[in-house]
N, C-alpha and C positions, 0 to 999 in steps of 0.2 A: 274341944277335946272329944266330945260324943259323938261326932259327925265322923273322928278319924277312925276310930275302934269299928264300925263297922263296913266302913271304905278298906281296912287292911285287912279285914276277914274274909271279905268278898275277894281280895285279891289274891288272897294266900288258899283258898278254896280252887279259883279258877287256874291256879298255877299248878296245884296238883291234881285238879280232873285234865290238866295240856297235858302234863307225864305222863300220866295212865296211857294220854291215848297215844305215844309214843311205843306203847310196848310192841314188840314183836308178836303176830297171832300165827298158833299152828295151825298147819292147811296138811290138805292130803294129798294124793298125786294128782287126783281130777281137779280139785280147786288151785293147782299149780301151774297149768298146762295156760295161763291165762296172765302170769305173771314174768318178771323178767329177772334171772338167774343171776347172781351176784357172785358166788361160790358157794366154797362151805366152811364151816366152822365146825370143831370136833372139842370134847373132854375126855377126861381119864380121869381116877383116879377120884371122881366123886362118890364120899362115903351114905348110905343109905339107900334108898328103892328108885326105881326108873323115872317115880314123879322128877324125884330131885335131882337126876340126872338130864331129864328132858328140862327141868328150869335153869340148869345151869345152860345149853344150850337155849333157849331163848333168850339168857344173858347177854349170852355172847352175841347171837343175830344180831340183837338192840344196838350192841355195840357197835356194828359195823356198820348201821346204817340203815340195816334189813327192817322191812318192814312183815315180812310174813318170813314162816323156817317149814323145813318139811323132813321130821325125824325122817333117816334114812338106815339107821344103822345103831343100835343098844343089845350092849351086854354086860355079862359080868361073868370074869372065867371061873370056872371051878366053882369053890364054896365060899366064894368071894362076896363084900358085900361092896365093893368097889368097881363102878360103874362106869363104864367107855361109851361114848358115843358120837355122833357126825349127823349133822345137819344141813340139807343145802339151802342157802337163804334167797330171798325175794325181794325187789321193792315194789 
């Protein structure tokens, strides 16, 4: 039983440094121009500041596959704390 405890912590360690490196990374226009265009993916309506606008859009990237995203477009109208934005993604 001692031998398994740390056979399943080593497993359960490596299975979420494998996720991590699944995320989507933001790139810029010059670090884009190297990469191969997927579409884009857009939000609305996310409550709080640009960060957490820009991580709902690397959500989504992840989601479709993308391996890199490239903000293309964030705001928030008026005195709004609700946030729009479009990303075009990468693999």
């Amino acid at each position: 039983m001692k031998m398994k405890l740390p056979a399943l912590l080593a497993a359960t360690l490596f299975a979420a440094t494998s996720f991590s490196a699944l995320a989507a990374t933001q790139v810029d226009r010059a670090q884009s121009q190297d990469l191969q265009a997927m579409g884009t993916v857009s939000v609305s309506g996310v409550s709080g500041s640009l960060d957490d606008a820009t991580h709902q859009l690397s959500k989504k990237a992840e989601e479709m596959g993308a391996s890199h995203y490239r903000v293309i477009r964030a705001d928030t109208p008026g005195d709004s704390s609700l946030w729009s934005g479009n990303a075009e993604i990468y693999r």
